[in-house]
N, C-alpha and C positions, 0 to 999 in steps of 0.2 A: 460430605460434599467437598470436592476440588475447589480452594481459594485460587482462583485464576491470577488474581492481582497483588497476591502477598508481599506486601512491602520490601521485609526481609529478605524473600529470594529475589524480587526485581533489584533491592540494592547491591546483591551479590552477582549475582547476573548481570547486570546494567545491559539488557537488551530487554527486545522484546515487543508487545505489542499492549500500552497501558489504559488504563482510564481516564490519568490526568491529559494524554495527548491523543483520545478520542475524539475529541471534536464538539463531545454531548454540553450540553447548557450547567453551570455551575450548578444548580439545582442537582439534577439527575443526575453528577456528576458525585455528589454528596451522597444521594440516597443509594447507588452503583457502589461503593466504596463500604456503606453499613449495613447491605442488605448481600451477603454473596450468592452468587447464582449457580445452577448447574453450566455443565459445558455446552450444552444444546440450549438454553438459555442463551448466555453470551453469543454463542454463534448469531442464533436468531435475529439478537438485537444489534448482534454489527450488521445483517444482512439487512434488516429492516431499516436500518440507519441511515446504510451506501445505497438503496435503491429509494427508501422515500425520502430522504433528507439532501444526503449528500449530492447525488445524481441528479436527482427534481431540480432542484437549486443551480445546477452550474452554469455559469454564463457561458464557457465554452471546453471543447474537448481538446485533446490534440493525442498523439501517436508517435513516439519514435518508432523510425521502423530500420532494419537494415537488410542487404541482398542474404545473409547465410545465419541464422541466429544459431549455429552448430557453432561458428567459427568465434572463438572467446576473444578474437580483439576486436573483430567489430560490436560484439556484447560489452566489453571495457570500454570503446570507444562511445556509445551509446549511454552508459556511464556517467560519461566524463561532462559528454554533453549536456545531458539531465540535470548535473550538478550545476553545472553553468547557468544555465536557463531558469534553472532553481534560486539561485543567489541571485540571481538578475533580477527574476521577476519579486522577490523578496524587499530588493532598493526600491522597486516599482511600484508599493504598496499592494504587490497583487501574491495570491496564495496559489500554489499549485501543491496536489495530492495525487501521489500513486493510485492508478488502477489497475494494479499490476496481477490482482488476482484470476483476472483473466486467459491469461498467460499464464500462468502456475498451471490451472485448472488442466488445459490445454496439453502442456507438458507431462501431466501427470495422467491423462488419459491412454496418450503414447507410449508410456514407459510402462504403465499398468494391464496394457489392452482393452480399457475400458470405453465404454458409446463415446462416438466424437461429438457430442452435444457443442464443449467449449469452443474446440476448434472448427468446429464449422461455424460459427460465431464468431473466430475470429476472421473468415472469409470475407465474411459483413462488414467489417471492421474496417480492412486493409483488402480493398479489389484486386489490385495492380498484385496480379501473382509473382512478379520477379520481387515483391517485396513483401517481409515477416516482421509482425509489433513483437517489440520487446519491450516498450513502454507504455503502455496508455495513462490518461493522466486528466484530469480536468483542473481548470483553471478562473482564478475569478478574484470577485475581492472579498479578501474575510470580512465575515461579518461578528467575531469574536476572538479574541488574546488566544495564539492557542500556548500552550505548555509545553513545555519543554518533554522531552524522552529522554529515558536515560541512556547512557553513551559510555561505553568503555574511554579509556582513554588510550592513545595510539599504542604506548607503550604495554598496554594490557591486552592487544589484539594478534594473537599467536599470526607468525609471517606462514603464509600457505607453501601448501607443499610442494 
């Protein structure tokens, strides 16, 4: 069985998607950490997570959206913004969390030729057809310390191509 959360390669790595900056309750967060799972496991229980925990819970939603999500500077600028409104709402006592799987989903249906399930979903999402989410996101006040993710650090992040 696949250790998803291997210390070792999250420290060398320093990316990624952890346990300690899940979300889940100190508790489960212990027993998640001595008990490893399959990948259909994990999956499940992030999905179980973002729709009965996460989602149930949030005081509110929001969406960045831009006119061309083809076009990479209004995708960088979208970004930028996020960061902002991120570190704001952060002095603010308030949490916001990507929901950005939606958009992958979406994307990946496109590129793949697979059922537009996501993307017609994102319809619902965002009406106004002159405009496409690149961010969705919900917003609220934590109700727990969350942890830190690990983070390269700048000088370790190869400059793109």
């Amino acid at each position: 069985m696949e250790d998803l959360n291997d210390w070792h390669q999250l420290q060398a790595l320093k990316d990624g998607i952890t346990i300690d900056a899940s979300g889940i309750s100190p508790l489960l967060r212990t027993i998640a950490k001595m008990i490893p799972v399959s990948r259909q496991q994990d999956d499940q229980g992030w999905l179980d997570n973002t729709r009965n925990i996460q989602v149930a819970t949030a005081v509110a939603f929001g969406t960045l959206v831009v006119r061309d999500k083809q076009d990479y500077s209004q995708r960088i600028e979208a970004g930028r913004i996020w960061e902002c409104m991120h570190l704001w709402a952060t002095t603010q006592g308030l949490a916001l969390q990507p929901l950005n799987q939606i958009v992958e989903r979406a994307e990946r249906e496109q590129s793949a030729g697979l059922a537009r399930d996501f993307t017609k979903a994102l319809t619902v999402l965002v009406t106004a057809t002159s405009w496409q989410a690149v961010m969705p996101f919900r917003i609220g006040y934590p109700t727990t310390e969350a942890l830190e993710s690990p983070r390269r650090p700048a000088e370790e992040v190869p400059p793109s191509a």
